[in-house]
N, C-alpha and C positions, 0 to 999 in steps of 0.2 A: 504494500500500500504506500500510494506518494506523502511524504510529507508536507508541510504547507511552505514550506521555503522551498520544497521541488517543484511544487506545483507555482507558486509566486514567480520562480524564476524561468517555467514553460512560458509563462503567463507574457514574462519580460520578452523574451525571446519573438512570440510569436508578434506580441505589439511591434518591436521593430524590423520582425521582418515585412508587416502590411505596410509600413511606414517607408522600408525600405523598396517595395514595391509600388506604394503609389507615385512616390518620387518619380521612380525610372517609369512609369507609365506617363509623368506629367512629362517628362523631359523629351521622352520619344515619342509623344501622341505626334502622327502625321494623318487627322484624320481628313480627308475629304473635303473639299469647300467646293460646292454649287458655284457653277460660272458666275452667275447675278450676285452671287455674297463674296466673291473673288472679285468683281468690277466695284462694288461698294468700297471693299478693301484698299482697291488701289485708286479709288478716288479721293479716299480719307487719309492716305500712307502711300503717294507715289514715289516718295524716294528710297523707300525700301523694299516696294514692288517692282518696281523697273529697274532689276541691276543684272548685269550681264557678269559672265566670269571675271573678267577683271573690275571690274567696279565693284564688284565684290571682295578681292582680292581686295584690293584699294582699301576698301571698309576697312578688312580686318586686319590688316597691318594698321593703319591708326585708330583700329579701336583697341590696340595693345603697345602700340607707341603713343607718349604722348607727343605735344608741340615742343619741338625742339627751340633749344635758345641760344643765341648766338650774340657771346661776351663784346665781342670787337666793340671796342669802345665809341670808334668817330662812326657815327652814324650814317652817315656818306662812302664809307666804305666797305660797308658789308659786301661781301659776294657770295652768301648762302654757303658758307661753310660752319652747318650749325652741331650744334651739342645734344644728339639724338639718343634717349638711354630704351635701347632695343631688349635690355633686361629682362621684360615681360613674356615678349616674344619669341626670342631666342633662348632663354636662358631657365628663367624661374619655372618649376614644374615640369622640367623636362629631363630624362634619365640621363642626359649626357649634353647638359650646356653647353652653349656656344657662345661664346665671350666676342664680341664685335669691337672693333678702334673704330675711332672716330671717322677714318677714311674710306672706311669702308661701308659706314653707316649710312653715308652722305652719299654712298653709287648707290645702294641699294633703294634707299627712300625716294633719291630723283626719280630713282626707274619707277620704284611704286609710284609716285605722283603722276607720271606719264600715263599711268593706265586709266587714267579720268578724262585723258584728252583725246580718246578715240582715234588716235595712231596706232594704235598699239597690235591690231588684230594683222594676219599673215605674218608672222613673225614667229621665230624660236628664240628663246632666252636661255644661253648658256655661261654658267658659271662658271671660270676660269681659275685655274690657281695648282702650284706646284703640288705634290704628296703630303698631308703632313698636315695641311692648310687648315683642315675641317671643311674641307666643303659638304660632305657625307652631314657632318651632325649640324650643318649651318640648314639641308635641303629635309633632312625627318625631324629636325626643330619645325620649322617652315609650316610643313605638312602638316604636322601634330595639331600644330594652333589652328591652322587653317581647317582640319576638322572639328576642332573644337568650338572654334568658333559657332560653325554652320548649325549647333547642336541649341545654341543663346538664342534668344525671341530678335534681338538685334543683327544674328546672322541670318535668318530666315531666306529662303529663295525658294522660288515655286516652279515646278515643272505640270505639262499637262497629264489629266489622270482622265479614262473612260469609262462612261457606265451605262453602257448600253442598253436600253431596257428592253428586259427580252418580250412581254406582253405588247407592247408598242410596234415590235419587227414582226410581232408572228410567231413566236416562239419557233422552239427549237425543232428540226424537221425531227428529231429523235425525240419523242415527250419522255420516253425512258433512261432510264442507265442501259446505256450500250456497250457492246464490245468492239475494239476497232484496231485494224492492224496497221503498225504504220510501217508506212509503204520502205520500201529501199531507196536508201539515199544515193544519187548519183557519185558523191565521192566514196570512193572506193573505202579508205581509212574508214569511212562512218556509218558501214552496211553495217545493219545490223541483222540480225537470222529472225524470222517472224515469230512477234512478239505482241501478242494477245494483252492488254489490260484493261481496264474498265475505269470510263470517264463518269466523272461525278458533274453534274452541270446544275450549274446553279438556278435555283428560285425566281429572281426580279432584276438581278442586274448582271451581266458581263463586266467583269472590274479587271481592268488592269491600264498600269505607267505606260508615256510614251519611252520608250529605250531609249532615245535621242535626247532627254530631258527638255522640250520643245517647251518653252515660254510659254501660259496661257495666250498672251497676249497676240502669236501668231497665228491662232486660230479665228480670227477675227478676219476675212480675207482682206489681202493686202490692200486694194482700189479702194476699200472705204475702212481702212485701221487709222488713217489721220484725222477722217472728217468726223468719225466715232470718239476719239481719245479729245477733239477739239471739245466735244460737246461733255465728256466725262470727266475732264482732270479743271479743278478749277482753277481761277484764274491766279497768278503770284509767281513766285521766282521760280520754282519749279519748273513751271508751265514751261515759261520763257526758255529755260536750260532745255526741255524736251522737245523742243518745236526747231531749237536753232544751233546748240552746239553738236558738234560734231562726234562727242561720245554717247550720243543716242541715236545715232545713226540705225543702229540696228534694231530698233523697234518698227521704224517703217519700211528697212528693205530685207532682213531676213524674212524666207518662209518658212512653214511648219515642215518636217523631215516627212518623206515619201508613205510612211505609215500612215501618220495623222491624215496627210491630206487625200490617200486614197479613202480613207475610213471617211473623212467629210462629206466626201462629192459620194458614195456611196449611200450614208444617212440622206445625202440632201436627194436624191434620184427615188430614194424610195419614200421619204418623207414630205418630201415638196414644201417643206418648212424651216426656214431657217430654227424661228425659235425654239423647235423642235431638236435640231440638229444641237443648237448651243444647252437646252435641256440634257443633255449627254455629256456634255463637256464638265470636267473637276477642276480644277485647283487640289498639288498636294506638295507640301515641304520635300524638298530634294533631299536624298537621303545621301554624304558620305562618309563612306568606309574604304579608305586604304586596305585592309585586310580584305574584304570581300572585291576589291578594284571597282567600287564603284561610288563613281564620282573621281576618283582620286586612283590613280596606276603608278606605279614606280614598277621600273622594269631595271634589272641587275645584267651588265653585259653576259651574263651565262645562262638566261633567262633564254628556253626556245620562241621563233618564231612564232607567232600564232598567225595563221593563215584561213580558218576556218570561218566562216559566217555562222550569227549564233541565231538560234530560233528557240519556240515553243510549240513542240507541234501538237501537241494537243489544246494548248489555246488558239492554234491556229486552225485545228478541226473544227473548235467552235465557235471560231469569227467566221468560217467559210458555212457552218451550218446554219448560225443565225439570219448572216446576212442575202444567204441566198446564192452566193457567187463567191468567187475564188480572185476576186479583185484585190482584195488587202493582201500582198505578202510581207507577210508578218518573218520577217530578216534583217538580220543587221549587222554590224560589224564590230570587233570588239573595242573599236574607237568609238562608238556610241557610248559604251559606258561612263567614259568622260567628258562625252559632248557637255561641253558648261561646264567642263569640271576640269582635272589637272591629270595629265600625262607626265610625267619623270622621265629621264634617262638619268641613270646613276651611272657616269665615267663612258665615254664615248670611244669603247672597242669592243672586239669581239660583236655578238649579235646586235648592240647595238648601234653599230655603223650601218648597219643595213637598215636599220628601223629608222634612224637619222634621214637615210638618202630617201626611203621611204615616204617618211612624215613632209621632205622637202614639196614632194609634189601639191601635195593635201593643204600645205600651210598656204601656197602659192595660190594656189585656185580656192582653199576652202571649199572643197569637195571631193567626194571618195566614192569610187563605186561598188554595189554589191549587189552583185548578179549583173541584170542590166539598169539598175534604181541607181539615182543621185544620193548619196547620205550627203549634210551638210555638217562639216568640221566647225564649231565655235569651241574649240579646246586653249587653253592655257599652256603652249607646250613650254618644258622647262627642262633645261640636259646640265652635266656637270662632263667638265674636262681638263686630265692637266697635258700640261702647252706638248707635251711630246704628242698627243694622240689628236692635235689638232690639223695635222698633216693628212686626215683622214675625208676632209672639207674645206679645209681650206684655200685650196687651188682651186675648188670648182666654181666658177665666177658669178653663177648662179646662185650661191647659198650668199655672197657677199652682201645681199640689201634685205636678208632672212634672218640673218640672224642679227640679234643682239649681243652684246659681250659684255660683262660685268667681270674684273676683276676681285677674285679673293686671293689677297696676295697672305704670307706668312705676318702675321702681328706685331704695327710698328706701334704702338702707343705701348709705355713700357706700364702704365696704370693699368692697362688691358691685361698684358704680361703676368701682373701680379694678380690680377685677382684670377687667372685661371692656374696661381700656384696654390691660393689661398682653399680656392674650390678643390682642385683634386688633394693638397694633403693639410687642410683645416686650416681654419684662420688663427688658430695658438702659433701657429709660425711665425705671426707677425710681430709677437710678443720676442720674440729672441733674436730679433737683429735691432741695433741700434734705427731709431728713424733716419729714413734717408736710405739706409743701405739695401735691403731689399730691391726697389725702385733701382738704385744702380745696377744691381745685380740684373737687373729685368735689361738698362739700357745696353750691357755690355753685349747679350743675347740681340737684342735688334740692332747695335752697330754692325752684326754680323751680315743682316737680312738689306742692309742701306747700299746703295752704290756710290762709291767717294768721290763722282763725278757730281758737282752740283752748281752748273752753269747757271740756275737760274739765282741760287743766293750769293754765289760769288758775284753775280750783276751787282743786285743790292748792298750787300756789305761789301765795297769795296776798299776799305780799309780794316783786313781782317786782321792783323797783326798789334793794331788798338788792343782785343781779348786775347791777346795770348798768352793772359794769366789764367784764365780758366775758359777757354775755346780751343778745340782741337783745329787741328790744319786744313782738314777737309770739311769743319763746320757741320760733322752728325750732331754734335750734342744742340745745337741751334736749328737742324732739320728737326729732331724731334721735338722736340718743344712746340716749333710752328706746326707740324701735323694734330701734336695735339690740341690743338687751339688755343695756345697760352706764346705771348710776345714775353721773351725773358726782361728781369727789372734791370738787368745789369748792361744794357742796351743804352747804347748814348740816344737822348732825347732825339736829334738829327737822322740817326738812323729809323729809330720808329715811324718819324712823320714820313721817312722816305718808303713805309710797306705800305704803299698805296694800292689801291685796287687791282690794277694792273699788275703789280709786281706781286700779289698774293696770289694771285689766280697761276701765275707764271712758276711759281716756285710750287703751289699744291701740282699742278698739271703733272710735274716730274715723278710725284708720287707713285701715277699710273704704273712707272717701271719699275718701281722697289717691290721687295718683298720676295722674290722670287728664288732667293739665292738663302745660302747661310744657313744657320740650326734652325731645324724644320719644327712645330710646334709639337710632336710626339719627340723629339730628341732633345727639344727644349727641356720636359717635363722629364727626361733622365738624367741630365746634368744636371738640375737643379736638386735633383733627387740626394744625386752622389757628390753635392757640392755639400750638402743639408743634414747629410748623415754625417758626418766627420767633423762638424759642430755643433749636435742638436742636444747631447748632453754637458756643454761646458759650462763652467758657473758665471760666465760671461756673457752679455752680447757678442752676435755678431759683427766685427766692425768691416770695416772699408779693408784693413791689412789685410784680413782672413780670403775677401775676394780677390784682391789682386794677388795674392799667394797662387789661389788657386785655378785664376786661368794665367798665369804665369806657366803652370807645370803642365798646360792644356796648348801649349805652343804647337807641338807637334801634331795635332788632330787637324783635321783636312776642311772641317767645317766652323771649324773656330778661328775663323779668318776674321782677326780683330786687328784694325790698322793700329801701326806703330805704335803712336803717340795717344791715343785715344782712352785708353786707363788710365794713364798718368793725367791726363787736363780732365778728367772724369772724377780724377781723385781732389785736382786745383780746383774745379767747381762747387764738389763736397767741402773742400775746407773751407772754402769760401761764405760759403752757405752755416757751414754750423759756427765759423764765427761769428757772423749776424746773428744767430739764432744766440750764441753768450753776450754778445756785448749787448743785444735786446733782454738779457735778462736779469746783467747783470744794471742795466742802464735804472738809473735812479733820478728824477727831476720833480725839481720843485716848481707845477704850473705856472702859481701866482709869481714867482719870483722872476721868470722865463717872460711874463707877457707885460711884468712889469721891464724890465730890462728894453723889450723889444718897445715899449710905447713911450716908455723917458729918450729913447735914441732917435725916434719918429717924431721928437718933442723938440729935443736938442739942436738937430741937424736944420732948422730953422733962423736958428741963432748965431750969432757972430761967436767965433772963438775969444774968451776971456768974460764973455756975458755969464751972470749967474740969474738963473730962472726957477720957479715953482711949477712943477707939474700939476696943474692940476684933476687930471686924469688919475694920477696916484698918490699923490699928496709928497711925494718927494722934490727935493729943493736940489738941482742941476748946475754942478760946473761945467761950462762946456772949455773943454781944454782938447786939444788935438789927441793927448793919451785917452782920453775918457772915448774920442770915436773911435780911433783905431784899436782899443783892446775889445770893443765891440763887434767891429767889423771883420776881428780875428781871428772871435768866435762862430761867426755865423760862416765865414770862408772856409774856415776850415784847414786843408792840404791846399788849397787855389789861394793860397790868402798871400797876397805881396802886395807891394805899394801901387801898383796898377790897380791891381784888383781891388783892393779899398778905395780907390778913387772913383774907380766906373760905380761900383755901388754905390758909393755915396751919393754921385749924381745921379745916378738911377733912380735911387732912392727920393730924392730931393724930388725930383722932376713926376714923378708918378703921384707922391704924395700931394703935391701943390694943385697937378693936374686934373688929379679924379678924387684919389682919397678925401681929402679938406675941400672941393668945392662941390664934389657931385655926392660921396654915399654922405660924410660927414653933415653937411650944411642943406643939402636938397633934402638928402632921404632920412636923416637924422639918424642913422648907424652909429654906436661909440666906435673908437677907434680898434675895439677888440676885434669887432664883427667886421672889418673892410677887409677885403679881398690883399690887400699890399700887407696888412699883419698876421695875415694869416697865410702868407708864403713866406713872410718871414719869419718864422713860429717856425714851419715845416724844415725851412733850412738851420734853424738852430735847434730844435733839436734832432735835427740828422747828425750835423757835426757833433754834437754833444754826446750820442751814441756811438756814434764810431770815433770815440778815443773813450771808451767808458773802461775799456779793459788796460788801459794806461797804466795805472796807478800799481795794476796789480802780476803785469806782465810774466817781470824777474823777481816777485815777491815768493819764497820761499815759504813763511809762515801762512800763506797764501793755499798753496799747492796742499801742504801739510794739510792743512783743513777742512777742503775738499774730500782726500781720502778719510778723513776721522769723521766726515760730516755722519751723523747717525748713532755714535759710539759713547763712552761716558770721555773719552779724552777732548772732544770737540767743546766740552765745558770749559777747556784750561783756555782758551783762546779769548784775547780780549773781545769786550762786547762790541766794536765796530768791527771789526773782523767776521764775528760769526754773525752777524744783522747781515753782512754784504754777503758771504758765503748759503744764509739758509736764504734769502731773498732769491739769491741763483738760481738755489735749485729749485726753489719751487717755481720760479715762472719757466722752468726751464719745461717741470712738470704741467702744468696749465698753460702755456701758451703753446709746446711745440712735441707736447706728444709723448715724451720721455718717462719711464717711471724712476726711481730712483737711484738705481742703479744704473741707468743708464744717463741719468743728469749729470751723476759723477763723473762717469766713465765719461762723456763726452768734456766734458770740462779738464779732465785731464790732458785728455787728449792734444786740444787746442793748445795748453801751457806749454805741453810734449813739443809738440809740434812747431810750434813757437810761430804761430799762423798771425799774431797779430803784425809781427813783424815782417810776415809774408806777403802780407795785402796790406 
């Protein structure tokens, strides 16, 4: 006998399994819609009823990408190279993500954008890109979503469904269950020996899909589907977009596939009524399934031919009994099954090159025959290739205006890099390299993948030897950078204003040819492996030495072709960068004392040398003596600070203040002197300089260094109190501004003293 917690918990069980059942009935109800509650529909929902495979497509890449943003600061210069996170799409929820850079994001989405402009149809889309690349998990990402999608109320698309009514026709000439032999097929492969079974024939309706997934909307005959849709969709932008752009073209010039419309003029011959005829006509959600190849086909080069035409012959026994005649043949081809839908080729050899040459004729005319019937092709075709098998089409001169080409080159964005080291062996990795270093570790792998030819930024920077404190010779580490969409800080002002439009587009353009060479992205992910194991238990971070140790001893391999000098200015970079990152933390100011300085010398420089004045801005009382400007002007120059350069400032100064400052924000707009535009670049440049000499004091200090290492310990008490105020201040902004945990704020702090970087830069 059950007890009441076996039976409680049958109880449990079975609740969620109805629960679990009604769900998936809600999800895949594709049940039937009446023509007349299908034209309601898309008179209340045209732009979700009127979409063809790619506008579909379209959909559902940006309903899983969002709107990309694009940083570039001068707004005049944009050229749509934007910041698109394909995450959703590629990546999240799928058994084997697909990590996109940015360059690569920006081919893909153009090409999607394109598929709204109604260019896009006779065409083949093939994906390019060396071994290694991911195109394989870029094309069943893809897919995956793309069914996924079609499964949401917002992917929805409809194909035509039939419901014959058999009371209406006459019923069936057999009112019984009959037996019936079907006959021998003329291709020999598909004789079958005589085979007796017994057809069940339906009650009220004959039901079944068009195989060609035909649009309701082409059943509507073509001579009056315009002056019909004129009178159905009402008036608004919509309308407008359907009547006049060119990616709804195919609403008024496709017809319905050879089935439908022998099935029509049949109905209509023996019905003499149209209404009658559209009484028969459904509305039903397009179903796909990659596993079952419908809607969605992927074919593997060792995939056989199929050559066969597919039927039902026993629905075709009983569209030939119903309808009295032998006019519908009910045949088709197995590119039906993707008509609307999506065709693959995964890597273009073996079987299929032939399917390629194939499909060329089909894309070209958009039609196919079977038997002696037109099928009509609206397929999505889409193939993957890498560059050696592209010798298979690419001479024939005819495929040259067919095909499309998207490059997927090997992974140049080294942020990209890292997060598909983080995804295959966890993001705790990140935790045992110093900040920064990972990221390097990533750059040194895509210096591999660069070609050190780069005419377009040697245009630009034409004074490269300016950085050749931390720029390498052939200028990868400033190619990456600009692929990722970031203009480095360390860029002379002159230069930035010089990446004009023209010259951004000219330097991404080069892009196209990268990628192609170097550590392929599966042999990325074993170096990195065997780089990871040989540091992953030490009681240290990871630093910068550990990596260059180790493709040091990586010289020898064939694919770790790392120019010369490009780790060493890779390493000048790093130091460069984490001494900002100390002297920002160890950097200590007193605001008020800062904006008061800056507006007594905005005060002073008014005045004749030997004048004594009262600010009254800050209630100080002003000697103006030539030491009082120039220990000023000292400060805010900086390393640029000589007698020239005190002088241009000061009339700079003089002349801007007088000009705009005190007559236009002061006295017009009634601004204090804090809030003008001239004191607050003079703010910005004093305390720049005041940061970069912050680590001054403490360079060559010894009891300094000592303190660092003891920082955490009961001996860091012995140190005087300005000592350890400057010391724990350090570390922790080192911690809260830039990432570090504690041991690694030391360790970097050490480092730089080690290194003696302040005196390097």
């Amino acid at each position: 006998m059950e007890t009441f917690l076996e039976i409680q918990s049958k109880a449990k069980r079975l609740e969620a399994l109805i629960h679990l059942s009604n769900n998936i009935m809600e999800k895949e109800k594709r049940m039937p819609i009446p023509f007349n509650d299908f034209l309601y529909l898309s008179s209340k929902n045209p732009e979700l009823v009127f979409r063809n495979i790619y506008q579909l497509f379209h959909d559902m890449v940006h309903h899983y990408v969002p709107e990309g943003k694009d940083e570039f600061s001068r707004d005049n210069e944009h050229i749509g190279f934007v910041d698109y996170d394909t995450s959703v799409l590629l990546s999240q929820d799928c058994d084997d993500p697909f990590f996109s850079d940015r360059l690569f994001a920006n081919r893909f989405m153009n090409l999607i954008n394109d598929f709204r402009k109604g260019s896009n149809t006779n065409r083949i889309y093939i994906f390019e890109g060396p071994p290694g690349s991911g195109k394989s998990t870029f094309l069943n990402n893809l897919l995956h979503k793309f069914e996924e999608y079609t499964k949401k109320p917002e992917g929805v698309s409809y194909k035509t469904y039939w419901r014959l009514d058999i009371e209406k026709l006459g019923g069936f000439q057999s009112k019984e269950m009959q037996k019936y032999r079907i006959e021998e097929e003329k291709h020999k492969e598909k004789k079958e020996a005589a085979n007796t079974s017994i057809l069940n024939f339906p009650e009220k309706y004959l039901e079944f899909s068009c195989p060609n997934h035909d649009h309701p909307v082409l059943q509507i005959p073509k001579p009056f589907r315009r002056q019909f849709l004129e009178e159905l969709i009402p008036e608004g932008e919509f309308k407008q977009k359907m009547f006049n752009d060119r990616e709804y073209e195919w609403i008024f010039k496709d017809v319905p596939c050879s089935i439908c419309s022998s099935i029509a003029k049949t109905l209509m011959d023996r019905l003499g009524d149209p209404l009658a005829v559209f009484s028969m006509i459904n509305a039903r959600k397009n179903y796909y399934n990659r596993q079952l190849g419908e809607g969605i086909s992927v074919f593997n080069p060792g995939d056989p031919l199929c050559r066969e035409n597919l039927s039902k012959p026993s629905l075709q026994y009983m569209i030939n009994d119903l309808l009295k005649n032998d006019e519908v043949n009910y045949s088709f081809s197995y590119l039906a099954k993707t008509n609307n839908g999506v065709l693959a080729l995964m890597d273009i050899k073996e079987y299929n090159v032939e399917r390629l040459k194939a499909y060329h004729g089909i894309i070209s005319d958009g039609v196919h025959k079977v038997d002696l019937t037109e099928e009509y092709i609206r397929t999505l075709f889409i193939g993957l290739v890498n560059p050696e098998d592209k010798i298979h089409y690419v001479d024939i001169k005819s495929f040259q205006d067919r095909i499309i080409s998207v490059i997927i080159p090997y992974v140049l964005d080294y942020n990209t890099e890292v997060a598909i080291y983080t995804e295959k062996f966890n993001e705790s990795i990140l935790h045992t390299f110093l900040p920064g270093v990972l990221s390097n570790f990533a750059k040194i792998i895509i210096a591999t993948r660069l070609e050190n030819d780069a005419p377009a930024l040697k245009k630009w920077i034409n004074k490269p030897d300016k950085y050749s404190k931390y720029l390498d010779k052939n200028l990868l580490l400033l190619k990456m950078e600009i692929y990722n969409g970031k203009i480095p800080e360390w860029l002379s002002e002159d230069d930035i204003k010089r990446f004009n439009k023209a010259m951004r587009k000219d330097v991404l353009a080069q892009s196209e040819m990268e990628g192609r060479k170097g550590i392929s992205g599966r042999r990325s992910l074993w170096v990195f492996n065997e780089f990871y194991s040989l540091h992953r238990n030490t009681n240290r971070l990871i630093t910068m030495d550990d990596v260059k140790k180790y493709f040091e001893n990586k010289k020898d391999d064939a694919d770790v072709d790392v120019p010369d000098d490009f780790i060493e200015k890779l390493i000048d970079l790093y130091d460069y960068d984490v001494l900002q990152q100390v002297k920002d933390a160890i950097y200590f100011f007193n605001k008020k004392h800062i904006s008061d300085d800056i507006a007594n010398y905005l005060f002073a420089i008014n005045f004749e040398i030997g004048d004594t004045k009262r600010n009254e801005t800050t209630g100080d009382v002003i000697v103006v003596t030539e030491e009082y400007l120039e220990t000023f002007e000292a400060r805010i120059l900086g390393k640029s600070n000589t007698p020239t350069t005190q002088k241009a400032l000061r009339r700079e100064t003089f002349n801007e203040y007088v000009s705009d400052t005190l007559s236009q924000e002061i006295r017009l707009e009634g601004k204090k002197v804090f809030d003008t535009k001239l004191f607050k670049a003079l703010f910005d440049k004093y305390t720049r300089n005041l940061k970069e000499n912050a680590l001054a004091p403490y360079a060559k200090n010894e009891n300094f260094r000592r303190a660092i290492l003891d920082y955490g310990t009961s001996q860091f008490q012995t140190y005087d109190e300005r000592l350890k105020r400057d010391v724990s201040y350090m570390i922790e902004n080192l911690q809260s501004k830039f990432g570090y945990n504690e041991i690694g704020a030391t360790q970097v702090s050490i480092y730089v003293l080690d290194k003696d970087l302040p005196n390097k830069y």
